[in-house]
N, C-alpha and C positions, 0 to 999 in steps of 0.2 A: 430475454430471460431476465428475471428480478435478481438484483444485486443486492447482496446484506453486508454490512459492516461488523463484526462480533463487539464486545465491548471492548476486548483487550484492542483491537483496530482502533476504536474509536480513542481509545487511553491514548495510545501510541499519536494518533493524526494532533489530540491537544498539547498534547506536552512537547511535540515536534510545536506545531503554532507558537505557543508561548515564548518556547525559546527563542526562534527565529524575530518574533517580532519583539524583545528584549535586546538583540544584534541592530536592527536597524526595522522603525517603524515602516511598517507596511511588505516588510522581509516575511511574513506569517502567511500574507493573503498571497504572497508569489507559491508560496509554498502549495498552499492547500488549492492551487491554478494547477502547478503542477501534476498534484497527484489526482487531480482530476482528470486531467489532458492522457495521464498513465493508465487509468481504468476507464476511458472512453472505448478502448479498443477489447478492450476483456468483455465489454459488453456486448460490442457487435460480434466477437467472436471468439469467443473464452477459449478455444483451444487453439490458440494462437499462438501461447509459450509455453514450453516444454515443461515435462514435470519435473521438478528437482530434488526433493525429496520427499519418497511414500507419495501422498496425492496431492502433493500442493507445487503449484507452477507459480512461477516468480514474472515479475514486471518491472524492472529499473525505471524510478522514476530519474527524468532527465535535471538537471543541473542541480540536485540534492543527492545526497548520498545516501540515498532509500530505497528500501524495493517494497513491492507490495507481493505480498503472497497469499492465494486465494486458492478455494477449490471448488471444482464442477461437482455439484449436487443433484439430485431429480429435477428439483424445479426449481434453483434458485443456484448463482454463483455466490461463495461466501467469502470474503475478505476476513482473513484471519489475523492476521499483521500489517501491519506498516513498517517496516520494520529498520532501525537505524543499521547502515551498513559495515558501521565503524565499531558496535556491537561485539563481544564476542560468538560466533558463528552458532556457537553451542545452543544460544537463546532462541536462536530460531522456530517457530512452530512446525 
């Protein structure tokens, strides 16, 4: 199934980049490894994590304090966030 990023996703993955690799160079590219390695699996098999709220299922990226939250569509899964953990919860999509 084809995977979409929304723009706010995409907002969220630079501005996570920037930061990280403003902490320590090349701390951006671990990142954006990670949240790769998080949506490897939503792709083989998108119903894989539970729904968490209304229609959007969540994925912890591992050693960031991220989750990505996406949703099963007809023909496409759609990454709606990236979403910082540390956030208040309320911003969630």
């Amino acid at each position: 199934m084809k995977l979409r990023y929304t723009e706010r996703a995409k907002d969220d993955i630079e501005l996570a980049f920037v930061w990280y690799e403003r902490q320590r160079r090349g701390l951006g590219f671990e990142f954006l490894d990670c949240v790769e390695n998080a949506v490897k699996p939503i792709k083989v098999s998108p119903e894989i994590y539970m729904m968490v709220h209304s229609n959007f299922r969540r994925s912890v990226i591992r050693r960031f304090p991220f989750s990505v939250f996406y949703t099963i569509e007809t023909t496409e899964i759609v990454v709606h966030s990236v979403f910082d953990n540390r956030q208040d919860p309320e911003k969630r999509p």
